[in-house]
Phi, psi and omega in degrees: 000133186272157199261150185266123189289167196286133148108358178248169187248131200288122178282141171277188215269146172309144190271123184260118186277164164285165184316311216257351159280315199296322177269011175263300197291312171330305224273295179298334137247061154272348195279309180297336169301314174294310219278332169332282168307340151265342145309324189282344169256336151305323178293345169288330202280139157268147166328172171262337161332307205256348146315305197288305193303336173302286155345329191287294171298006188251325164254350199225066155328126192291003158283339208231160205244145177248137175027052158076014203214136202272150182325293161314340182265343206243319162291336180298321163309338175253353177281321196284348170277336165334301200286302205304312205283322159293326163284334184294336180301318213278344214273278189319316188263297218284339183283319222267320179316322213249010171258329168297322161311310242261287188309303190332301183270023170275166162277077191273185212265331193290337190239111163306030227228154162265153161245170180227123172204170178270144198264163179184163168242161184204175176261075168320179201215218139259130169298175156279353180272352180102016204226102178289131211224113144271181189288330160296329182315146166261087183225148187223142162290111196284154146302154190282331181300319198271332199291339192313285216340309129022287176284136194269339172231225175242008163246113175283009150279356168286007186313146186281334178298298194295121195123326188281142179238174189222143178244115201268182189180140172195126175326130202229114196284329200253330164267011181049023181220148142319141167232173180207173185177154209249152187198131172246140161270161221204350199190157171251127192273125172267315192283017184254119180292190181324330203226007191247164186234148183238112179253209154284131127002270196315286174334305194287337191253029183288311196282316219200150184311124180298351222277331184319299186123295175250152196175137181277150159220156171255132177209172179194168176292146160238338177282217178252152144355137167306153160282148218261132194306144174092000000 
């Protein structure tokens, strides 16, 4: 044992850590040195913001006039035609959907089935077939939907529809009986849904009182079909 010289101060003994501290403390700081060392090199990292805009620049400098139109402004013009071209896109298949819904469910003269719709009346006229109707005449205005449908040009008196007759029909409440009536057609009803008929004052009041106005009828085709154009 060494003996200690006059005037010195005896050091205590070094603290011995265990084996499994020591390798605990390595490890935390080396986790802190890294995560040190990778923030400080994200921050370093550019955005993705001043990425895109570097890009930007490169193709569409910010100095410079597009059609006379400062760089921001000249994008706000291609965003908004984007959206109009999309909503027109979205406008057109949602019309094309519901005009294809339409075709589907008409009465055309090929399917032989009775329908149900509501009957009404009007003061005939001249018609769309070119063929003038008085108020006795058995004559009925097709829906615009179904008579449209139809049309092979842009003259409805060449419509394949006009001419063709139909036999309307309904339960007569005060005659306790069917009534019918043979009706041709001479017109198109814009106010009608697919299936419903606008006949003559004389005609309605063959089914049902004019004073109702309105009334359901059962109808169905009688001529034959059109022949198919060409």
């Amino acid at each position: 044992m060494a003996t200690l010289r006059e005037g010195q101060m005896e050091m205590p003994p070094a603290t011995q850590l265990p084996e499994w501290e020591m390798h605990e403390s390595y490890a935390t700081k080396s986790k802190a040195r890294e995560t040190k060392n990778g923030r400080d090199a994200s921050d370093h990292q550019p955005g993705m913001k001043y990425m895109l805009t570097a890009r930007l620049d490169r193709i569409m400098p910010a100095h410079r006039s597009y059609w006379g139109l400062r760089r921001r402004t000249m994008l706000a013009a291609i965003c908004l035609a984007i959206l109009a071209i999309v909503i027109l896109i979205i406008g057109l298949s949602v019309g094309l959907a519901k005009r294809n819904t339409n075709t589907q469910f008409l009465p055309l003269p090929s399917d032989r089935q009775s329908f149900t719709g509501d009957l009404t009346y009007y003061g005939p006229g001249l018609g769309a077939c070119g063929v003038t109707s008085s108020n006795t005449d058995n004559i009925v205005s097709l829906s615009h939907f179904l008579f449209d449908s139809q049309s092979v040009g842009t003259n409805p008196n060449a419509n394949p529809l006009c001419g063709l007759t139909i036999r309307a029909e309904r339960f007569d409440e005060q005659a306790n009986a069917m009534r019918s009536v043979d009706l041709t057609v001479v017109d198109r009803c814009t106010g009608c849904a697919p299936t419903d008929l606008d006949v003559s004052p004389g005609a309605f009041d063959q089914l049902a009182d004019p004073v109702k106005g309105r009334v359901d009828v059962t109808w169905a085709w009688l001529s034959p079909p059109p022949a198919a154009p060409g």
